[in-house]
C-alpha positions as CSV (number, residue, x, y, z in Angstrom):
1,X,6.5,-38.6,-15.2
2,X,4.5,-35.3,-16.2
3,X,4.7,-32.1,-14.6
4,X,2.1,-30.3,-12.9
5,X,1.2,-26.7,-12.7
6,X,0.5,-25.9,-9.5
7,X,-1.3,-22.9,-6.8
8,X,1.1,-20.2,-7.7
9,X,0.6,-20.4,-11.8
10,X,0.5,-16.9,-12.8
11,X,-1.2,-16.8,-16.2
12,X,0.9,-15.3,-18.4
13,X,1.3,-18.1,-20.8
14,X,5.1,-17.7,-20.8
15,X,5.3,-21.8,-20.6
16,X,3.0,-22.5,-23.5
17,X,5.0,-21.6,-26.5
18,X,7.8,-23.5,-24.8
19,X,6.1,-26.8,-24.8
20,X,7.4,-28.8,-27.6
21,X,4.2,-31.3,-27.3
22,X,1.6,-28.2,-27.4
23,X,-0.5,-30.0,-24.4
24,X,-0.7,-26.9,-22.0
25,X,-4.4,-25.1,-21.8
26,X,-5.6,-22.9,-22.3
27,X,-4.3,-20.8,-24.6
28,X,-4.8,-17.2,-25.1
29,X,-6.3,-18.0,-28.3
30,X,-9.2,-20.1,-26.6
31,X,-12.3,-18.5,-25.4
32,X,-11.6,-20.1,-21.7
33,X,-8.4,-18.6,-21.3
34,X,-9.9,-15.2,-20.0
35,X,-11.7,-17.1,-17.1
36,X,-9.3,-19.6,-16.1
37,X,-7.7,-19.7,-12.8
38,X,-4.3,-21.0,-13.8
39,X,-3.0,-23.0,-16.2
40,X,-2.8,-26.8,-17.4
41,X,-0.5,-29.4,-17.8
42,X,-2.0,-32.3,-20.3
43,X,-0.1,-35.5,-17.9
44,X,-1.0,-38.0,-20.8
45,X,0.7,-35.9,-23.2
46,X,4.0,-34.0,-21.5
47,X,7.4,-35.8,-22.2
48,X,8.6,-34.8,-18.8
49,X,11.4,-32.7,-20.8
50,X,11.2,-29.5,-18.3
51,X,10.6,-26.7,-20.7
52,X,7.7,-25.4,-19.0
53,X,9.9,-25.0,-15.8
54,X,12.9,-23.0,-17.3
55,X,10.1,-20.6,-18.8
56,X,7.5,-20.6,-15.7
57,X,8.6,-16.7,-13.9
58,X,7.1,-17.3,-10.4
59,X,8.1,-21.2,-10.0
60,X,5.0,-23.0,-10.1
61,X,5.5,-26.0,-12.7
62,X,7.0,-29.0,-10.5
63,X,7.7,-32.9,-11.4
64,X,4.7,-35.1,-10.6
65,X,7.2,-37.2,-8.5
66,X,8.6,-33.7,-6.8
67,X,5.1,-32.8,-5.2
68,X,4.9,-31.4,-1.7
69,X,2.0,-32.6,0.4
70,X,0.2,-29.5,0.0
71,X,1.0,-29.3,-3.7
72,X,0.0,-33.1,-4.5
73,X,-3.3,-32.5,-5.1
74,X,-2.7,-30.3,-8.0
75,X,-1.7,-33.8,-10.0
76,X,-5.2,-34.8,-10.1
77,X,-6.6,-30.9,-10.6
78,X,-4.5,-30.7,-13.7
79,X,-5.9,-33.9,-15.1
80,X,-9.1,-33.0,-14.4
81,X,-8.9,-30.2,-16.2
82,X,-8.2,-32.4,-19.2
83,X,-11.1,-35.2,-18.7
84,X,-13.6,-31.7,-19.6
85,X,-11.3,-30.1,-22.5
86,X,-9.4,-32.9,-24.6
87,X,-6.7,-32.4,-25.5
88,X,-6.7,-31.4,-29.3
89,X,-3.9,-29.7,-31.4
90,X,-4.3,-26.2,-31.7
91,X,-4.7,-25.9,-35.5
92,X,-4.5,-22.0,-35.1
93,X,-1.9,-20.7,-37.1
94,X,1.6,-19.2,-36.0
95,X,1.4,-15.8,-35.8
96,X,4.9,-14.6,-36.0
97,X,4.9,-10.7,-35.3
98,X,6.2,-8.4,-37.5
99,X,8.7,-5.5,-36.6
100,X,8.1,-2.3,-38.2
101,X,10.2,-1.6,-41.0
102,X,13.3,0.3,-40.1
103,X,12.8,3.3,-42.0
104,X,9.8,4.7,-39.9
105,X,12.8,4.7,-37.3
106,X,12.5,4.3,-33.5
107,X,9.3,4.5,-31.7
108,X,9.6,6.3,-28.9
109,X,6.9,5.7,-26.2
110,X,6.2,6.5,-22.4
111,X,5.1,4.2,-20.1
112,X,3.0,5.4,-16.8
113,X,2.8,3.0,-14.1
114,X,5.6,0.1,-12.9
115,X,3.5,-2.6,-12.1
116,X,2.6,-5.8,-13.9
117,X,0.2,-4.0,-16.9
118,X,3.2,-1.6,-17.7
119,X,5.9,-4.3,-17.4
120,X,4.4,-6.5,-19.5
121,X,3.7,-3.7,-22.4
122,X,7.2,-2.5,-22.1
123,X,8.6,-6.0,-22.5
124,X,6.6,-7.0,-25.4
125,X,7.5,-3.6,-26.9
126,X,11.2,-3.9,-26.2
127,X,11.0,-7.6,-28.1
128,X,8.6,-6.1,-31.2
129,X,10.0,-3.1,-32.3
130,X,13.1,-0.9,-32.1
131,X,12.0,1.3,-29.0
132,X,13.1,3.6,-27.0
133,X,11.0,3.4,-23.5
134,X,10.8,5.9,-21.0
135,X,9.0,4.4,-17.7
136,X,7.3,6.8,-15.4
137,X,6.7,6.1,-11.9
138,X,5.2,8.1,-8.6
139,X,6.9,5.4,-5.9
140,X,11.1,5.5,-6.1
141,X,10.4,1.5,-6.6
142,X,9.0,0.0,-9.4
143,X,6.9,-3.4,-9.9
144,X,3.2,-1.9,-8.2
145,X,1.2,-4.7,-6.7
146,X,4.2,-6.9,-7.4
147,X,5.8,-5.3,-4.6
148,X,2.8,-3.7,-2.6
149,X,-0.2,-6.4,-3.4
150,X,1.2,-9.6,-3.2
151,X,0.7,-11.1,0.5
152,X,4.6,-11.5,2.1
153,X,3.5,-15.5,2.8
154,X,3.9,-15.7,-1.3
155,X,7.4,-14.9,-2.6
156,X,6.9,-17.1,-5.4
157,X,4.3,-15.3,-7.0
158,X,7.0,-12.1,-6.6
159,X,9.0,-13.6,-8.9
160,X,8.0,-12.2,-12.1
161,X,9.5,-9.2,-11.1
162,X,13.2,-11.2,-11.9
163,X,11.9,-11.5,-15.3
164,X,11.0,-7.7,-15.6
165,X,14.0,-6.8,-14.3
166,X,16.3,-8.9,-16.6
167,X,15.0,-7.7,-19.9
168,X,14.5,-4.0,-18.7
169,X,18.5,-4.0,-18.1
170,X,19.3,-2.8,-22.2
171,X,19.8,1.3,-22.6
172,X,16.8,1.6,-24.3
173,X,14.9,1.5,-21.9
174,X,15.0,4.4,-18.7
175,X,13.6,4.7,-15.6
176,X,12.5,8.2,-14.2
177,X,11.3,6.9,-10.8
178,X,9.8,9.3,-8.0
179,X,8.2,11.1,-11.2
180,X,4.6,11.7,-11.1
181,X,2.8,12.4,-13.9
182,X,0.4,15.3,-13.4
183,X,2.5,16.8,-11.2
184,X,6.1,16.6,-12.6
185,X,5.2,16.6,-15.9
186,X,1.7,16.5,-18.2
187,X,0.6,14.3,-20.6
188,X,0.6,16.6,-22.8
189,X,4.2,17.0,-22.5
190,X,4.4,13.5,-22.7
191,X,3.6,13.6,-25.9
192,X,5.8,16.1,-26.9
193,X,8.8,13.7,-26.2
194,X,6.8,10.3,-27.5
195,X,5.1,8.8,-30.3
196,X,2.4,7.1,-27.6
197,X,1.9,6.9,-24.0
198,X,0.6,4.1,-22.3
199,X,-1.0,4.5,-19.2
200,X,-0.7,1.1,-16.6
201,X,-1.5,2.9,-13.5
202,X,-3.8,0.0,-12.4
203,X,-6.8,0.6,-10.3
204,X,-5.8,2.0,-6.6
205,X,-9.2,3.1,-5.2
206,X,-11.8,-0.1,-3.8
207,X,-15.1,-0.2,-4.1
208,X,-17.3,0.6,-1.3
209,X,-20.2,-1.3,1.2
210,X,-22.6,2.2,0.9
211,X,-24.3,1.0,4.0
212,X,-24.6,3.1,7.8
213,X,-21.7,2.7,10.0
214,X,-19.1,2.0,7.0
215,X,-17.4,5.3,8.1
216,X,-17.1,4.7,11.4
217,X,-13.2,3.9,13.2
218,X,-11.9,0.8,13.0
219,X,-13.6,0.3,9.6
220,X,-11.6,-0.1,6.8
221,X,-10.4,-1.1,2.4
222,X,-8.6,-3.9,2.1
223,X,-6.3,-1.7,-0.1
224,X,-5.4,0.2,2.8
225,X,-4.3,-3.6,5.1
226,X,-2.7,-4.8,2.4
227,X,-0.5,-1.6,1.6
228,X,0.2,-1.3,5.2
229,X,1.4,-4.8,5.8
230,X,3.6,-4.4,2.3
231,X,5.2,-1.3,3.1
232,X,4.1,1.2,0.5
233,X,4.9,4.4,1.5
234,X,1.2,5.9,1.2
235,X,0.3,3.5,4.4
236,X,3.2,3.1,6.5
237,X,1.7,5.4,9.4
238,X,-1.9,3.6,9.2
239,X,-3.4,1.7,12.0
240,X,-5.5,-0.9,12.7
241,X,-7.6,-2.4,15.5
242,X,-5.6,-5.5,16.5
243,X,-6.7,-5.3,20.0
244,X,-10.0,-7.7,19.6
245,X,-10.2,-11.3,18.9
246,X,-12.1,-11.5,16.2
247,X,-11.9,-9.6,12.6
248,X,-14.5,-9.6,9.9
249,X,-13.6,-9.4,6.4
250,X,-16.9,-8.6,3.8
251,X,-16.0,-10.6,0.8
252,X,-13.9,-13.8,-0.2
253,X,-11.9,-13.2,-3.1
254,X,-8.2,-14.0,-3.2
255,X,-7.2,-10.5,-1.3
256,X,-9.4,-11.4,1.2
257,X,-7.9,-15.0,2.2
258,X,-4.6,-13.1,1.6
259,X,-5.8,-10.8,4.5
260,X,-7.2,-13.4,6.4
261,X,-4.0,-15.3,6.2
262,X,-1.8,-12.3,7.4
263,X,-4.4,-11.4,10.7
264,X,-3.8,-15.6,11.6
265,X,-0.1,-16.7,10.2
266,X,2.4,-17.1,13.2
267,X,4.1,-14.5,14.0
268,X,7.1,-16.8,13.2
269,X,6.3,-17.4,10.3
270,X,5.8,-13.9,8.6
271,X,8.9,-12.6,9.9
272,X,10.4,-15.0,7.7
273,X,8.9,-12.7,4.8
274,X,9.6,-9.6,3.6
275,X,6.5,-8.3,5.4
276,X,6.7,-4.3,6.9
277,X,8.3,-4.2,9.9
278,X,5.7,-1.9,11.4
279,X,3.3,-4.5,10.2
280,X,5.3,-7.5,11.6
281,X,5.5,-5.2,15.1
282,X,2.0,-4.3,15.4
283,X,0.9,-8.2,14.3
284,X,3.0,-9.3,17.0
285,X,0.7,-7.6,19.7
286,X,-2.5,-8.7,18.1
287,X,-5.5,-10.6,19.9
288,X,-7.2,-11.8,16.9
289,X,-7.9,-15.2,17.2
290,X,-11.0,-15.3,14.8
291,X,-11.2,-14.0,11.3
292,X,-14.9,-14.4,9.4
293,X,-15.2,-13.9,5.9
294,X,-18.5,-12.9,4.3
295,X,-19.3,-14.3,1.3
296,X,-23.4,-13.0,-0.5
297,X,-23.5,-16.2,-2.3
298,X,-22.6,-19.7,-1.4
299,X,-19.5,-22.2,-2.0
300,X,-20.0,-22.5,-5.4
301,X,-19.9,-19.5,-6.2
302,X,-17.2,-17.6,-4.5
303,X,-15.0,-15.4,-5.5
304,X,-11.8,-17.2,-4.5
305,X,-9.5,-19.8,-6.7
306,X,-10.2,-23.3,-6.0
307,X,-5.9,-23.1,-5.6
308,X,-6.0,-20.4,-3.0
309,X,-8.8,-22.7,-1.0
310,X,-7.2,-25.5,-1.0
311,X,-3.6,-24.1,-0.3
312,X,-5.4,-23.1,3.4
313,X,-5.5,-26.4,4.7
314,X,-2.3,-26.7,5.3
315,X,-2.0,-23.6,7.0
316,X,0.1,-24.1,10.1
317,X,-2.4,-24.4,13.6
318,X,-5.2,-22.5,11.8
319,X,-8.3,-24.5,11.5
320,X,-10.7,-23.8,8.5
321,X,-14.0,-23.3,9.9
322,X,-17.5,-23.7,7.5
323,X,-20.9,-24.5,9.0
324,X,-22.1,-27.8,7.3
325,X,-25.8,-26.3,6.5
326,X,-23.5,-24.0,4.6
327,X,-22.3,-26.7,1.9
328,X,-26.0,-27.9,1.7
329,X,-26.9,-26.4,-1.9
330,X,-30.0,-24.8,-3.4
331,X,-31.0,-27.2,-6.2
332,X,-30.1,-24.5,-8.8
333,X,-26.5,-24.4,-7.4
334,X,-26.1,-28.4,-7.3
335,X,-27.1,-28.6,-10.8
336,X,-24.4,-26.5,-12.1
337,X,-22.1,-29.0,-10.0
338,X,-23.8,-32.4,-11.3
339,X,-23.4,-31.1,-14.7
340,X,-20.4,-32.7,-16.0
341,X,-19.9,-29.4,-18.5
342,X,-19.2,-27.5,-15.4
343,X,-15.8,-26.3,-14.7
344,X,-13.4,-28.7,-12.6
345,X,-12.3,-25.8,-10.3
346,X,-15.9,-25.3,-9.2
347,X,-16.4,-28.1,-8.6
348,X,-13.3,-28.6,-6.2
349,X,-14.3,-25.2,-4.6
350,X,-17.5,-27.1,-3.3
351,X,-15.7,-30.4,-2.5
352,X,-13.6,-28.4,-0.8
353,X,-15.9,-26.4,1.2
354,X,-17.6,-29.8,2.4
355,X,-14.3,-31.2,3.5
356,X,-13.1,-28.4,5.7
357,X,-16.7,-28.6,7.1
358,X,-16.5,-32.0,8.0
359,X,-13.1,-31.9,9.9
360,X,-13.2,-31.1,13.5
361,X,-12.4,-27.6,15.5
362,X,-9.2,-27.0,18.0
363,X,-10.7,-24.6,20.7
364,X,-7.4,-23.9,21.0
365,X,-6.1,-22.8,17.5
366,X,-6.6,-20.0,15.3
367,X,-9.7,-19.9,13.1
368,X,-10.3,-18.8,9.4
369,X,-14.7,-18.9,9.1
370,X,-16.2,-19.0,6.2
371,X,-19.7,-18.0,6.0
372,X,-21.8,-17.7,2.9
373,X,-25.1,-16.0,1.8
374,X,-24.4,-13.3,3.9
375,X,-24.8,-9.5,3.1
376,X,-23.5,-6.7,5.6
377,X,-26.2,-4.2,6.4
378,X,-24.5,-1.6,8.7
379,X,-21.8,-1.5,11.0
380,X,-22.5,-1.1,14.2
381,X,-20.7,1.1,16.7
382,X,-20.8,4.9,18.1
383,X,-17.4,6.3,17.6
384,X,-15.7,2.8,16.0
385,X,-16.8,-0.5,14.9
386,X,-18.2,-2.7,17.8
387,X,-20.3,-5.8,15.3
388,X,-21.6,-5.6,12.0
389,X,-25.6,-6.7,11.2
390,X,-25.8,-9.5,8.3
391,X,-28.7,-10.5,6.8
392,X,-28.6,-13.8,5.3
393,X,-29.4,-14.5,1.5
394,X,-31.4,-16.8,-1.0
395,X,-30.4,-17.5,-4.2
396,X,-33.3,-17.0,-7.2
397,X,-33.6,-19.3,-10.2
398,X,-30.9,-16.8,-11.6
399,X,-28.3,-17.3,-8.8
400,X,-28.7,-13.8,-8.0
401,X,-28.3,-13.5,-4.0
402,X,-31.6,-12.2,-2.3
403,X,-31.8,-10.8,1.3
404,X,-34.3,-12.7,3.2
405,X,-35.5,-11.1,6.7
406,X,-33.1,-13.3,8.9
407,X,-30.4,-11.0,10.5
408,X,-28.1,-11.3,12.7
409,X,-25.2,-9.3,14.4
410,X,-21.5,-10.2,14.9
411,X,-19.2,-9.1,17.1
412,X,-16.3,-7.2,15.9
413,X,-13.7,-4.4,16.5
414,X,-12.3,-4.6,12.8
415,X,-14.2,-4.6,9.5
416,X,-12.3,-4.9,6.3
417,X,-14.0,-4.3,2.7
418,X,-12.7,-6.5,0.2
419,X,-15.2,-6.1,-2.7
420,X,-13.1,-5.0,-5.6
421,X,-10.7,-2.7,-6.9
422,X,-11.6,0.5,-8.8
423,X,-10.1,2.7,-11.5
424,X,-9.3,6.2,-10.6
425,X,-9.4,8.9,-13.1
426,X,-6.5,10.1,-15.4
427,X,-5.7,13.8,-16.2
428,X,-6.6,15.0,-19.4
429,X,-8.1,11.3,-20.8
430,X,-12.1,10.7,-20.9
431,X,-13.2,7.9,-18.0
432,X,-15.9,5.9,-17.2
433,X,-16.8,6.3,-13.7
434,X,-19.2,3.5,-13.8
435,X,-16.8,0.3,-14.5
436,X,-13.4,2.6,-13.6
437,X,-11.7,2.6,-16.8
438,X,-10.6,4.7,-19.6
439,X,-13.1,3.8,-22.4
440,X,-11.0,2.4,-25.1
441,X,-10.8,-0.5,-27.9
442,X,-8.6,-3.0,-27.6
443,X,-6.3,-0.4,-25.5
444,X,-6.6,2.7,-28.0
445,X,-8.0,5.2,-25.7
446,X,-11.6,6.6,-27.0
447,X,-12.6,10.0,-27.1
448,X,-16.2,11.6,-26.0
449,X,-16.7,10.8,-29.9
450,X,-15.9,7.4,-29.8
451,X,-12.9,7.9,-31.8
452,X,-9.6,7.2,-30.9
453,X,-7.5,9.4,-29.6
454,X,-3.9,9.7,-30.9
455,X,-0.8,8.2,-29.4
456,X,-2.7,7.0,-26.0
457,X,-3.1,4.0,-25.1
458,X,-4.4,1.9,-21.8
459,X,-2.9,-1.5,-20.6
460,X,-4.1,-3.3,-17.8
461,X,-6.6,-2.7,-14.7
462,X,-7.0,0.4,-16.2
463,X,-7.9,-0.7,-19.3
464,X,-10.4,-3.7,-18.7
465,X,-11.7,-3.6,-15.1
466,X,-10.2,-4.7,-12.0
467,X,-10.0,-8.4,-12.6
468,X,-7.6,-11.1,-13.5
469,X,-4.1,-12.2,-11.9
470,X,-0.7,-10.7,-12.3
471,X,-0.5,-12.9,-15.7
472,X,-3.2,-11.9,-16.9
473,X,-1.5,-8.6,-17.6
474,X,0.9,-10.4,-20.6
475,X,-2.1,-11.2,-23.0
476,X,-3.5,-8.0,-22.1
477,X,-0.6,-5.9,-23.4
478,X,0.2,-7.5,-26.2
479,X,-3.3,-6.6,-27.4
480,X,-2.4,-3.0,-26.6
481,X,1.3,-2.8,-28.0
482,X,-0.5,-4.4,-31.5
483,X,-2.4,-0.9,-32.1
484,X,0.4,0.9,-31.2
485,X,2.3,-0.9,-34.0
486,X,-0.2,-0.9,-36.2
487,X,-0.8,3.0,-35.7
488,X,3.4,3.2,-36.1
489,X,3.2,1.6,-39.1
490,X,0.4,3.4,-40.6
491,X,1.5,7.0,-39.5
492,X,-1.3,7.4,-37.4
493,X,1.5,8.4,-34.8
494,X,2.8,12.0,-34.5
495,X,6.6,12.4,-34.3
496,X,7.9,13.5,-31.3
497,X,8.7,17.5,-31.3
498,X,11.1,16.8,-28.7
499,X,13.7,13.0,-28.4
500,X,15.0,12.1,-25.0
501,X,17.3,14.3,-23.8
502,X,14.8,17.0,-23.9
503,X,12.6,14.8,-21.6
504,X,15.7,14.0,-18.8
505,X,16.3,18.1,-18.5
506,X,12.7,19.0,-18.1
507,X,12.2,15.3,-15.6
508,X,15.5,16.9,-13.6
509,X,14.1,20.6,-13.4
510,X,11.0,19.9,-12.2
511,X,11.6,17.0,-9.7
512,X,15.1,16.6,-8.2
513,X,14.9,13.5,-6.8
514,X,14.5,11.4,-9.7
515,X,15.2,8.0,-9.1
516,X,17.1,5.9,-12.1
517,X,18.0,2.3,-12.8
518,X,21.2,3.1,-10.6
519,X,19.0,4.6,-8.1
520,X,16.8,1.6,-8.0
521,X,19.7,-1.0,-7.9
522,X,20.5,0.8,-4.6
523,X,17.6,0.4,-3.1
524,X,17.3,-2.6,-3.9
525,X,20.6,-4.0,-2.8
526,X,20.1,-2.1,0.6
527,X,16.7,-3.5,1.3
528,X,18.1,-7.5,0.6
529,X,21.1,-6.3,2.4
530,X,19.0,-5.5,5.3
531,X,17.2,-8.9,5.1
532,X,20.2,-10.8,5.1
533,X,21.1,-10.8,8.2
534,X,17.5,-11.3,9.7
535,X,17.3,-14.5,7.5
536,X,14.4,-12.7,5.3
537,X,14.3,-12.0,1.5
538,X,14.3,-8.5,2.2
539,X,13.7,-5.4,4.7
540,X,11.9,-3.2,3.1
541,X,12.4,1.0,3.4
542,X,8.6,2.3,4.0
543,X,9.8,6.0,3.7
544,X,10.4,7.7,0.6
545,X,12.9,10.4,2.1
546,X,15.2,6.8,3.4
547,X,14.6,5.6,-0.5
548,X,16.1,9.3,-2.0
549,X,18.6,9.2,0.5
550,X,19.6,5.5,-0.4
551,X,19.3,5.9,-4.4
552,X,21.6,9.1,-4.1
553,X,24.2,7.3,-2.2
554,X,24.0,4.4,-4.4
């Protein structure tokens, strides 16, 4: 028996250098690994020894023989994967990192941000050099879109955080939660107290529609639902438009089937998660019955994971609506598919797409639509969104999505944007408005001279552009924590004026309310405490004052 890497693989490659066989692709060394949805389990090659499990953070790698139905397929995904790359030893050589020599003494560095980018740069720094780590934080809870990105219907995928958490639990490392940077303290005080500060702050702003009507009530960024339904702080006291029965969401990517899910899912069901309970309240009076996604270009090339599309037909009394003129393909489109160098996972997306178009409709259930080469043009309404004018698209020879002058107008009392994430800029470092980043190389932060500039670095969204899964983040960092050791090493990396102490009195004088690992465990506990009894993971506190109160308690 093999095992099988299933929907919620998060790409951080944690299994790979576990496998005692070497058949799980691709690595980060390979040129596809930057693309690939999730990762894959060679079933001609594993040993069935379980390795890959142990090692997995967010539980996706199962037994062939342990499959559930809605997991099953991922047997023959998996293999697929396989008939396009053989299988072939990876003859790159074993790079075994280096620790810095002792007598340069410990590095001292500040990490902004608690999500997956700054996790994964404190872990690899904690396991590559002697370090002390100060992370910086504006929520009183750590773990970002972790916590406050990740749709409640996925607890899996939350799982990484366990891993965070166990190897953040040694002395050198510090939280100063509730602490933001900017306003508590400056980057240039930063570094002050460190040898380099690494900015994770991740990209919080979305990208918008820039057509008429996008202003309007009732029109809104996915950012905003998806905070709102995970109880960040920031969103607690936002509302939505529940009251009509059918929602549009521009865009298919991943956050928007996570949306789509949350606006159809039982009520049931979610309160099983660790959803907001303002969220779970307001969900509970909703009339949507309808949710349309719009996608500009067709099935083949959406912006979803072939996992995340297939994981939505076995969602429970939700039918998956597509047109079946919509899975008829422009010839340049079904080329890419009949080539047989074409990815496996675009492939499926298409077969997939045809079979949910081919299965019949329940009047009476829930709907998920999916409709493709369609562009929003305005939204429509006076005071708040009444429909939203499409106009439909071709694809060119290029695959580049064309509007045509076919319109038409939907229905709606909800829009929801889910186009993208975008980098907001960081006090005192150069940006780049256009792609939302802080220009830098390989994660040394660039000046307005190109050169670098000392002791800051970028990890994450931040640093490459809003794309990518939470594992993505691993391979990401360890290219970033590499220059900071090679700038250690070389004494490119100014000593700090001031060491730690010196950091905790000016933190405490200038925010009283910092919250610390003990502070954290509190909150922690109370929110699981909270849950117990409702038979949920967790209850969540959505106010920062209850989360101060809690910490200090604790």
């Amino acid at each position: 028996m093999a095992y099988v890497i299933t929907q919620r693989c998060c790409n951080d490659a944690s299994c790979i250098s576990e496998c005692p066989v070497d058949c799980i692709r691709p690595t980060p060394e390979q040129r596809e690994f930057d693309g690939t949805e999730m990762l894959y389990i060679d079933p001609d090659t594993c040993i069935d020894c379980g390795a890959c499990v142990d090692a997995c953070p967010v539980d996706a790698i199962f037994s062939e023989d342990e499959l559930s139905a809605s997991l099953a397929r991922f047997k023959d995904v998996n293999a697929a994967w396989f008939e396009r790359h053989p299988l072939e030893p990876d003859v790159s050589p074993l790079v075994i990192p280096v620790r810095p020599p002792k007598s340069l003494g410990t590095l001292r560095v500040a990490v902004v941000g608690a999500g997956p980018a700054a996790c994964y740069a404190a872990e690899n720094l904690l396991m590559r050099a002697d370090v002390e780590i100060e992370m910086l934080e504006k929520l009183p809870t750590p773990w970002g879109l972790v916590r406050a990105g990740v749709a409640p219907d996925h607890p899996g995928t939350k799982g990484v955080s366990a891993m965070f958490e166990s190897a953040f639990k040694r002395e050198t490392f510090q939280y100063h939660l509730n602490v933001e940077v900017g306003k508590h303290i400056s980057h240039d005080e930063l570094l002050e107290h460190h040898h380099a500060v690494v900015y994770g702050v991740g990209a919080s702003s979305d990208r918008r529609l820039d057509i008429p009507g996008e202003d309007l009530q009732g029109c809104h960024a996915a950012t905003e639902f998806v905070a709102w339904y995970n109880g960040h702080p920031d969103y607690a006291d936002h509302t939505f438009d529940l009251s009509g029965e059918r929602a549009v969401i521009v865009g298919n990517g991943n956050v928007a089937l996570d949306v789509a899910r949350v606006l159809t899912l039982s009520v049931d069901d979610l309160a099983k998660t660790d959803i907001a309970d303002h969220a779970l309240e307001a969900l509970r009076h909703s009339n949507i019955r309808e949710v349309v996604l719009l996608g500009r270009r067709g099935p083949a090339q959406a912006a979803y994971t072939s996992s995340e599309f297939l994981a939505l037909a076995y969602l429970k009394d939700i039918d998956i609506v597509i047109d079946e003129s919509d899975v008829v393909l422009d010839a340049a489109s079904q080329a890419i598919v009949d080539d047989p160098e074409t990815e496996p996972p675009i492939k499926l997306k298409v077969q997939l797409a045809g079979e949910y178009a081919s299965k019949p409709v329940d009047p009476g259930r829930k709907r998920i639509v999916f409709r493709y080469l369609v562009s929003p043009v305005e939204v429509l309404g006076t005071d708040r969104v009444e429909g939203i004018r499409v106009v439909e698209n071709e694809l060119d020879a290029d695959l580049a999505a064309v509007a045509t002058d076919r319109t038409e107008t939907i229905d709606t009392s909800l829009v929801i944007r889910s186009i993208g994430y975008k980098g907001l800029p960081i006090d005192s470092l150069p940006f780049d408005d256009r792609r939302g980043v802080v220009p830098n190389d390989k994660g040394r932060v660039l000046g307005d001279d190109g050169a670098p500039v000392p002791g800051v670095y970028v990890t994450g969204w931040i640093k490459r552009g809003a794309r990518g899964i939470i594992g993505s983040n691993k391979t990401d960092a360890e290219q970033t924590v590499a220059q900071i050791l090679a700038d250690f090493e070389a004494g490119a990396l100014a000593k700090p004026a001031k060491d730690r102490a010196a950091l905790q009195k000016l933190l405490s004088s200038r925010q009283s309310d910092v919250v610390d690992r003990a502070g954290w465990r509190a909150i922690d506990q109370a929110e699981r405490q909270r849950g117990k009894s409702a038979g949920r993971p967790r209850v969540k506190f959505t106010s920062v004052a209850d989360m101060i109160d809690v910490a200090k308690k604790g």
